[in-house]
LOMAR-485913 format. One record per residue (C-alpha): residue in three letters; residue number from 1; z, y, x. Coordinates in Angstrom, 2 decimals. Last residue first. Example, Ala and Ser with C-alpha at 12.3 -4.5 7.8 and 13.67 -1.06 7.14 Angstrom:
// residues 2
REC   residu   num        pz        py        px
REC      SER     2      7.14     -1.06     13.67
REC      ALA     1      7.80     -4.50     12.30
***
This chain:
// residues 332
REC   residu   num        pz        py        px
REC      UNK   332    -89.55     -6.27     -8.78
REC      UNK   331    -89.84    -10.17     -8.76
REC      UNK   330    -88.61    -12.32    -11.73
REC      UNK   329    -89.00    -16.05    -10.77
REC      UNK   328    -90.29    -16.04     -7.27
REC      UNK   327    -87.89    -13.29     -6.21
REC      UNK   326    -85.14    -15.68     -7.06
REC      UNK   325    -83.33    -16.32     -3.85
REC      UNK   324    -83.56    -12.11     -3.01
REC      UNK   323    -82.28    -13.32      0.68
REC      UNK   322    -80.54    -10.13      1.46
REC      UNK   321    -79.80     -8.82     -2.38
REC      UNK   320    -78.02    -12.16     -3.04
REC      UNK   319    -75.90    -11.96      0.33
REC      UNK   318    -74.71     -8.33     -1.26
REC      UNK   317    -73.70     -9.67     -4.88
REC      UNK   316    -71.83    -12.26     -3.00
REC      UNK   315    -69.85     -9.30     -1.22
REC      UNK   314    -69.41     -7.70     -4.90
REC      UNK   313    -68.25    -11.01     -6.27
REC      UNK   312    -65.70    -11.62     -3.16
REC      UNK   311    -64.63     -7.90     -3.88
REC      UNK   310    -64.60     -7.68     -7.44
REC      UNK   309    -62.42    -11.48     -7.66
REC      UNK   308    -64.01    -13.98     -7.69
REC      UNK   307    -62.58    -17.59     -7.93
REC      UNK   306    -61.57    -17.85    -11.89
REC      UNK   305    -59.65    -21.13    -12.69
REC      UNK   304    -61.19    -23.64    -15.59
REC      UNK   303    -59.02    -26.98    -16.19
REC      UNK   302    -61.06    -27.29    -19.11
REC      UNK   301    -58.72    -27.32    -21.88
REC      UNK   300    -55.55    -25.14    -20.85
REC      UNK   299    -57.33    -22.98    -18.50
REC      UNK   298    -60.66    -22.41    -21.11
REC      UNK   297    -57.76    -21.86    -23.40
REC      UNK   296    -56.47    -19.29    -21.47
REC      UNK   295    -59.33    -17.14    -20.94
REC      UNK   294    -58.38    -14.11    -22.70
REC      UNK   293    -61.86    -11.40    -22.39
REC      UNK   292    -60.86     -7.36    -22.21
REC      UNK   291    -64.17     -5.88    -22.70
REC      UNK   290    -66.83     -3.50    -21.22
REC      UNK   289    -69.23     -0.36    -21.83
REC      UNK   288    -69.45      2.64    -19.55
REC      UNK   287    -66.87      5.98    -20.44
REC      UNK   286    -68.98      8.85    -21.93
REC      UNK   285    -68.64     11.75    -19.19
REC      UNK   284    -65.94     14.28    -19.36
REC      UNK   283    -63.48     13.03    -17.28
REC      UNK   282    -66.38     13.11    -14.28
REC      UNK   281    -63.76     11.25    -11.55
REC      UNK   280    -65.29     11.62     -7.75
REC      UNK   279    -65.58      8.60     -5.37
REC      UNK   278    -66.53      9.82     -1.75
REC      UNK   277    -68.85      7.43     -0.01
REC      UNK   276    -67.83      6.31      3.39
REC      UNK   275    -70.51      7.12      6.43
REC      UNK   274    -69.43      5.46      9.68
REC      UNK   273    -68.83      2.18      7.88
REC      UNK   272    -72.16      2.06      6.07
REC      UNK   271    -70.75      1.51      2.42
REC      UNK   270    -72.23     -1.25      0.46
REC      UNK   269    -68.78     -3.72      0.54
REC      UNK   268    -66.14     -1.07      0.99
REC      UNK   267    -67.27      1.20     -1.30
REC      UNK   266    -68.40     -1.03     -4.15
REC      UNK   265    -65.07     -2.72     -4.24
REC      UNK   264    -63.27      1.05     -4.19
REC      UNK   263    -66.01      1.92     -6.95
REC      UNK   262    -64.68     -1.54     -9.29
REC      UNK   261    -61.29     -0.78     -8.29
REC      UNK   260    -61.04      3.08     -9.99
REC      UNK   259    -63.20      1.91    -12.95
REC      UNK   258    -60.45     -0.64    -13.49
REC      UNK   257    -60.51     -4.32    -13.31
REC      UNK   256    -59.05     -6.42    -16.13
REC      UNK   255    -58.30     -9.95    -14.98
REC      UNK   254    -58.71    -12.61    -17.84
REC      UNK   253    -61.39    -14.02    -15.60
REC      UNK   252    -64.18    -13.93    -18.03
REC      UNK   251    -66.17    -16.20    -20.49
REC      UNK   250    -64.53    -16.16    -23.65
REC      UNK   249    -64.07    -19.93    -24.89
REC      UNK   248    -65.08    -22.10    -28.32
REC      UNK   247    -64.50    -25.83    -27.85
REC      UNK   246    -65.69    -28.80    -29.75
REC      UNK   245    -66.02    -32.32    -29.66
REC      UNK   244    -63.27    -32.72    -26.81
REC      UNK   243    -61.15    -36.12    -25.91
REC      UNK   242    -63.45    -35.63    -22.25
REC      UNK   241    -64.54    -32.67    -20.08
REC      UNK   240    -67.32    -33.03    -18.04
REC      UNK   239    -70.07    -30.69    -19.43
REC      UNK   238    -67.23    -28.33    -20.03
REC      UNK   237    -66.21    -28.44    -16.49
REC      UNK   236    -69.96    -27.54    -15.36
REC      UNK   235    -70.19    -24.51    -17.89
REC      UNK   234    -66.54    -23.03    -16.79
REC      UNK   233    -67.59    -23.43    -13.00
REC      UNK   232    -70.86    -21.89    -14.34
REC      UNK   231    -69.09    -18.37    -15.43
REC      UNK   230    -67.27    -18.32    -12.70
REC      UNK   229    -70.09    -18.91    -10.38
REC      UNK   228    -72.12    -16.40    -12.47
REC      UNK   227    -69.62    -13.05    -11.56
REC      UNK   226    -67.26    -11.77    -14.38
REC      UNK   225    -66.02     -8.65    -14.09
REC      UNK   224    -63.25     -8.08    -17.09
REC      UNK   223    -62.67     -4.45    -18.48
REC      UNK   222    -60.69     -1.44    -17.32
REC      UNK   221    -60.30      2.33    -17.93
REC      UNK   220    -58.22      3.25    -15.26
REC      UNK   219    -60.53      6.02    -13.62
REC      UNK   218    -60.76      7.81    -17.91
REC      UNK   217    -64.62      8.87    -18.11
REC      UNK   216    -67.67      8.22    -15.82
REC      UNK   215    -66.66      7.07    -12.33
REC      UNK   214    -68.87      8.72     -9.72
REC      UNK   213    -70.05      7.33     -6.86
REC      UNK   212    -70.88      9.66     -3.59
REC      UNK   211    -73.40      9.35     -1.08
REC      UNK   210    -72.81      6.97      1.80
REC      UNK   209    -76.40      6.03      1.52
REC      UNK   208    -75.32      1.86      0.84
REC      UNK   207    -73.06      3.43     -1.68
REC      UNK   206    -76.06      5.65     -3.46
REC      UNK   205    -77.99      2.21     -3.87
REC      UNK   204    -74.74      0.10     -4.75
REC      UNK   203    -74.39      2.82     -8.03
REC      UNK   202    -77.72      3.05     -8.91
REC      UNK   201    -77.71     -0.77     -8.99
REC      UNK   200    -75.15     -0.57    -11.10
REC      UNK   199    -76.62      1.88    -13.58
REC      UNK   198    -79.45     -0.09    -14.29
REC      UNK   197    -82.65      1.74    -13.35
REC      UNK   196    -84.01      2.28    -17.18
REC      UNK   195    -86.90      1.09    -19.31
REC      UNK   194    -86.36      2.05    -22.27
REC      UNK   193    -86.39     -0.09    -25.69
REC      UNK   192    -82.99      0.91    -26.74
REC      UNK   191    -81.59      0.04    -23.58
REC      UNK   190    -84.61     -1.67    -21.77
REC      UNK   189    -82.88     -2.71    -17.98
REC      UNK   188    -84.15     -2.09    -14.83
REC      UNK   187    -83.06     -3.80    -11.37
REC      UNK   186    -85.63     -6.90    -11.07
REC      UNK   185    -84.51     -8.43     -7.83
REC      UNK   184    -81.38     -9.46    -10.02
REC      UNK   183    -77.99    -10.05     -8.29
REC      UNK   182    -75.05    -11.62    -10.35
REC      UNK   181    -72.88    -10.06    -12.57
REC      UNK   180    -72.32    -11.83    -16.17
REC      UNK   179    -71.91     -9.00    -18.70
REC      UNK   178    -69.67    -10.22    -21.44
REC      UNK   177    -70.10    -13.49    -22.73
REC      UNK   176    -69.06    -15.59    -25.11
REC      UNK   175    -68.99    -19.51    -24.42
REC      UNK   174    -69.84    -22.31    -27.01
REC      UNK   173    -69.16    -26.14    -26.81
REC      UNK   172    -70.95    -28.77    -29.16
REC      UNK   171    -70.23    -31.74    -29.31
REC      UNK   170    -72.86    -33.99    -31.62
REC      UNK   169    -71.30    -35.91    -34.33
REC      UNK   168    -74.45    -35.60    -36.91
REC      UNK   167    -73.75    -33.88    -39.85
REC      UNK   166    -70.25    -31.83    -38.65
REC      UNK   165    -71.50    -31.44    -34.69
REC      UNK   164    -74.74    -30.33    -36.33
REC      UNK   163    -73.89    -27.95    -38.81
REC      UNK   162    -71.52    -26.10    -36.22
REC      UNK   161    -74.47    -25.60    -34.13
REC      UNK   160    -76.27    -24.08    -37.23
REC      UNK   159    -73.61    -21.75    -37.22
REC      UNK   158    -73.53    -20.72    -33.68
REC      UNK   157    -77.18    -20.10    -34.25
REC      UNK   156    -76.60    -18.09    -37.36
REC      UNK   155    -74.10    -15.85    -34.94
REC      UNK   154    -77.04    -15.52    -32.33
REC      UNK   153    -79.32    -14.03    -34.98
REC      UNK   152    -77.04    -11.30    -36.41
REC      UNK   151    -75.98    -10.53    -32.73
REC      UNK   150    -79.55     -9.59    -31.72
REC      UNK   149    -80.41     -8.28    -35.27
REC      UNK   148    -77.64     -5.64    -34.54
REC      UNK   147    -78.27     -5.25    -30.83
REC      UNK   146    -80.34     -2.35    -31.14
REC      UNK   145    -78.66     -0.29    -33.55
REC      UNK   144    -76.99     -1.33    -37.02
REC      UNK   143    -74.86     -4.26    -38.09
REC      UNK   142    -72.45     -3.33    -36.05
REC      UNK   141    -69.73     -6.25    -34.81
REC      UNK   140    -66.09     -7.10    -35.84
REC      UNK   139    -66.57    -11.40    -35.67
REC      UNK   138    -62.75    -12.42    -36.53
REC      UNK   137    -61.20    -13.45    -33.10
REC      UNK   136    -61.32    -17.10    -31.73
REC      UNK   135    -61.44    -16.69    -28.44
REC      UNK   134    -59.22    -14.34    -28.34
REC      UNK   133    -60.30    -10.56    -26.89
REC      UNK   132    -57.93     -8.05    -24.86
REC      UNK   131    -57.82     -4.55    -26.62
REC      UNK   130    -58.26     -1.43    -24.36
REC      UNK   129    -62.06     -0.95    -26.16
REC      UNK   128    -60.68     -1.19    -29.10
REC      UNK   127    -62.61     -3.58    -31.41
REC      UNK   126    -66.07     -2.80    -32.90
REC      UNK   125    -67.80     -5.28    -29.73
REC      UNK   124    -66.71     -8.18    -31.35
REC      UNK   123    -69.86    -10.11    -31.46
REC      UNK   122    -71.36     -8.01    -29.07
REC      UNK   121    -69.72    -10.49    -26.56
REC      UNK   120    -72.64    -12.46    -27.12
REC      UNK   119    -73.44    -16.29    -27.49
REC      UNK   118    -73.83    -19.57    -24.39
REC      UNK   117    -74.36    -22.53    -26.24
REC      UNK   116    -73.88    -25.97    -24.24
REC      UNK   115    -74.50    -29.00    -25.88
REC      UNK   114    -73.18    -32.49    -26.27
REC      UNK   113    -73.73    -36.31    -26.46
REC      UNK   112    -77.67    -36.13    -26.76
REC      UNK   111    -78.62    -38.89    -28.90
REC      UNK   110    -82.23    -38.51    -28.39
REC      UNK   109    -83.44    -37.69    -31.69
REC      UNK   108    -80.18    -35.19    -32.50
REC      UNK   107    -80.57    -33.50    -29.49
REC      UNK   106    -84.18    -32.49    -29.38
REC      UNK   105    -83.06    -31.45    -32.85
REC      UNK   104    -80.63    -29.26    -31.64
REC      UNK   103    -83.16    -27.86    -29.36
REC      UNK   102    -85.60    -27.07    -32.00
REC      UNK   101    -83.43    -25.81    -34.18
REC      UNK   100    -81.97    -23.40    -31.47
REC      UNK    99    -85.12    -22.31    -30.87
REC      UNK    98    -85.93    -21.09    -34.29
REC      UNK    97    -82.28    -19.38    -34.17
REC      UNK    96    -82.40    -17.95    -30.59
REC      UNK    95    -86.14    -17.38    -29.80
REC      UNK    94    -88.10    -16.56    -32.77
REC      UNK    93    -85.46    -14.66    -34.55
REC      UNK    92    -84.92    -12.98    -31.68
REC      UNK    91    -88.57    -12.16    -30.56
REC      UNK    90    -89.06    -11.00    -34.30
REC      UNK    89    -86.55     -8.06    -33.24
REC      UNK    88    -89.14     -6.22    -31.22
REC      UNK    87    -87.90     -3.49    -30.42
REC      UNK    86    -89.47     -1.68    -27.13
REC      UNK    85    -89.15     -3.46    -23.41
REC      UNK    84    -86.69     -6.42    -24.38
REC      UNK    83    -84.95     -7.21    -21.08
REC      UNK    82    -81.12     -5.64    -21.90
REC      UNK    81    -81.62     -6.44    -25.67
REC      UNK    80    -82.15    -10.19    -25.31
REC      UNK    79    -84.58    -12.83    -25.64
REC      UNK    78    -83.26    -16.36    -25.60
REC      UNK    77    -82.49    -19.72    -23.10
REC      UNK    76    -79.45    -20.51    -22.45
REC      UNK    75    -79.27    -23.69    -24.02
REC      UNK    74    -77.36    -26.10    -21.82
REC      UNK    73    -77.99    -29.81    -22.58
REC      UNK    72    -75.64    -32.73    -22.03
REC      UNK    71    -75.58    -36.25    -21.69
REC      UNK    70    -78.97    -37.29    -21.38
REC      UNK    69    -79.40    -40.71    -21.05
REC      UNK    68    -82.81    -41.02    -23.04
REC      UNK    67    -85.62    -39.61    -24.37
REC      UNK    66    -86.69    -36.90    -20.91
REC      UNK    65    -88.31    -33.62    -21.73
REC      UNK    64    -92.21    -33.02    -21.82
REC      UNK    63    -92.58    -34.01    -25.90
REC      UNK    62    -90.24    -31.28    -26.03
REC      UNK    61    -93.18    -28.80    -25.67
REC      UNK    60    -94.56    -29.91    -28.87
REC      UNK    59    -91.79    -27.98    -30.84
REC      UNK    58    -92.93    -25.06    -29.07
REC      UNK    57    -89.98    -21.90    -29.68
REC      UNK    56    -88.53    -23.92    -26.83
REC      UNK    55    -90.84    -22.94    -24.33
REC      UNK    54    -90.79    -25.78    -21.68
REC      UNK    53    -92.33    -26.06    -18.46
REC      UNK    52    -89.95    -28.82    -16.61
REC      UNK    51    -88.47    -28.60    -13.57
REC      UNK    50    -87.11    -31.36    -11.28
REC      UNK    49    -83.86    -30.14     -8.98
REC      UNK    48    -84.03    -30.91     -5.45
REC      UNK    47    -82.65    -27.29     -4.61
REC      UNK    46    -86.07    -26.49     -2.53
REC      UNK    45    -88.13    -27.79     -6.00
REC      UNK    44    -85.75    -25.14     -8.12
REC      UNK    43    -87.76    -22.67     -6.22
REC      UNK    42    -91.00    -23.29     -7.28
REC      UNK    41    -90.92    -22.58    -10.06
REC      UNK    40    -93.93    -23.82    -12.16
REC      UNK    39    -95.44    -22.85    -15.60
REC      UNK    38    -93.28    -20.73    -16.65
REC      UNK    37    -91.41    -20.89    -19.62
REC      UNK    36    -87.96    -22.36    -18.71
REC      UNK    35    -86.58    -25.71    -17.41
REC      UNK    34    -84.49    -27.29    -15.13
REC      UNK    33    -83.18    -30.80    -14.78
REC      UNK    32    -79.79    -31.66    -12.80
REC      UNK    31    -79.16    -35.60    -12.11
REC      UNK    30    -75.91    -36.65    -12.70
REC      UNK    29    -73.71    -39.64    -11.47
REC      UNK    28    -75.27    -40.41     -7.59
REC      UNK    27    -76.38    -36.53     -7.90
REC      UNK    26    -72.51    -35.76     -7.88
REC      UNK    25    -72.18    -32.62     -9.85
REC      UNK    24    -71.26    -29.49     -8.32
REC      UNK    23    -74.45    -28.40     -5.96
REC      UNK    22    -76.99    -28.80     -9.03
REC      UNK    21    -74.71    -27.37    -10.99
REC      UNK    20    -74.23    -24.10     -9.01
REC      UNK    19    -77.94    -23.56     -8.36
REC      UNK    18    -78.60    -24.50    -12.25
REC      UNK    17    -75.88    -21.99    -12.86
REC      UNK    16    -77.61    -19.56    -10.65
REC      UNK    15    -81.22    -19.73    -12.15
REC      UNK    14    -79.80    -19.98    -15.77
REC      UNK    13    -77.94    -16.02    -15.52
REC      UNK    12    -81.12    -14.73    -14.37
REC      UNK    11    -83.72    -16.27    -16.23
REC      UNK    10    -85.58    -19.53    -14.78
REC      UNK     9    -82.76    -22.10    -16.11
REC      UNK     8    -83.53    -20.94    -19.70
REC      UNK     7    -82.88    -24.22    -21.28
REC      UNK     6    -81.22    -26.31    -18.64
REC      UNK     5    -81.09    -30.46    -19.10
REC      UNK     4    -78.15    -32.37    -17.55
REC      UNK     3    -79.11    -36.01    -17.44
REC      UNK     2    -76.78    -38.56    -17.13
REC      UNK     1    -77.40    -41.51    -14.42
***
């Protein structure tokens, strides 16, 4: 049986991959373990997945995790900007290089056979906005502003990852990510330290009232969607890829959607059908953040084929908010 260990599996991008995993992998081959800070979750116990209370800035706290026959571990598991309520930049020193260590060397003791390493798009964020990303582009980031230290830290973890599969042979495979869209109960955000209703979720609220949605800037200005399931789908086919040590991918869907598509997707999902919300271009306001991602060597490599598209991951987004799966973990 090999062992899949999550790190992070209770935040909101590692509750629906370990969902996804836990329904992808034959349990007769793999067996699924979650973990996180709390002290229980409940939740994972209805998917038949064992949890594990595990800060990974606690050395001790590996003491919990399984010593043998674990094939692969997926560290998702970090503080970032979005959920950070003030600056504390500590927290990601703490969390992403410190707990890195301690997860690589989790891995090196127990001859883990690979790892999972999910970094930032932020990385390259100082590129043209209409440029499509490589994988392997130059880093072009700013080393000032609220995700500075953020990206500073994750980039020394991807380096210290790199140290590892040199010194001691273990694979390592690492996925950048743009924003991952999947439904939150919790619907603020922290830019800059302030709490704020996330703009999305603004967006779906006005929709459901029929009231109008307004695009922000240019109507085609367009940048890759990614919902969770894609983003695990490329996860779970990494974990079983063979003849690889290393791989570096962009998670996306190498599809650009426009502002124009993304408020048509939004319409037709959320809207009641006897009250359609107007969409109405404001030129002048600052166009919303994105990137262009090239997936084609997570094609080539990993066999990896995006499924949703920004209607299927808006009507996914919409069975989410009706059962609210992970209320236990983050409520409102």
């Amino acid at each position: 049986m090999k062992k899949i260990i999550v790190f992070g599996a209770t935040g909101n991008v590692g509750s629906y991959f370990t969902k996804y995993a836990s329904e992808y992998f034959d349990r007769k081959e793999y067996e699924v373990i979650a973990s996180g800070r709390r002290k229980t979750a409940d939740v994972f116990q209805d998917m038949g997945v064992e949890y594990l209370s595990v800060d990974i800035t606690k050395p001790e706290d590996f003491e919990k995790l399984p010593k043998d026959g674990v094939h692969a571990v997926v560290l998702l598991a970090a503080e970032i900007p979005a959920y950070m309520d003030g600056y504390h930049p500590e927290r990601y020193i703490e969390s992403i290089i410190k707990g890195a260590y301690h997860v690589l060397e989790y891995c090196r003791r127990n001859g883990v056979d690979r790892i999972l390493y999910s970094t930032t798009c932020f990385d390259v964020w100082e590129y043209p906005k209409d440029m499509v990303i490589k994988p392997d582009a130059p880093k072009n980031f700013s080393y000032t502003g609220d995700h500075a230290m953020y990206v500073i830290c994750k980039n020394t973890a991807l380096e210290l990852l790199e140290h590892y599969r040199q010194q001691y042979g273990l694979k390592t495979f690492a996925f950048r990510f743009p924003t991952v869209y999947s439904y939150s109960p919790n619907h603020y955000i922290y830019p800059n330290g302030v709490k704020t209703l996330r703009p999305l979720y603004k967006l779906i609220f006005n929709a459901m009232e029929g009231k109008p949605l307004e695009i922000w800037g240019d109507r085609n200005y367009a940048k890759d969607m990614l919902h969770v399931y894609d983003m695990a789908q490329m996860f779970c086919k990494a974990i079983e890829v063979q003849g690889l040590d290393k791989g570096f991918y962009n998670c996306g869907t190498g599809i650009p959607v426009t502002s124009q598509q993304q408020m048509e997707a939004i319409r037709e999902v959320f809207c009641p059908k006897e009250k359609q919300s107007e969409i109405v271009c404001l030129e002048e306001k600052p166009t919303g953040g994105g990137i262009l991602m090239d997936v084609q060597n997570a094609r080539e490599e990993l066999g990896y084929e995006p499924v949703y598209d920004v209607v299927k991951l808006f009507r996914n987004f919409k069975e989410e908010m009706q059962v609210d799966r992970f209320l236990e973990l983050r409520g409102r």
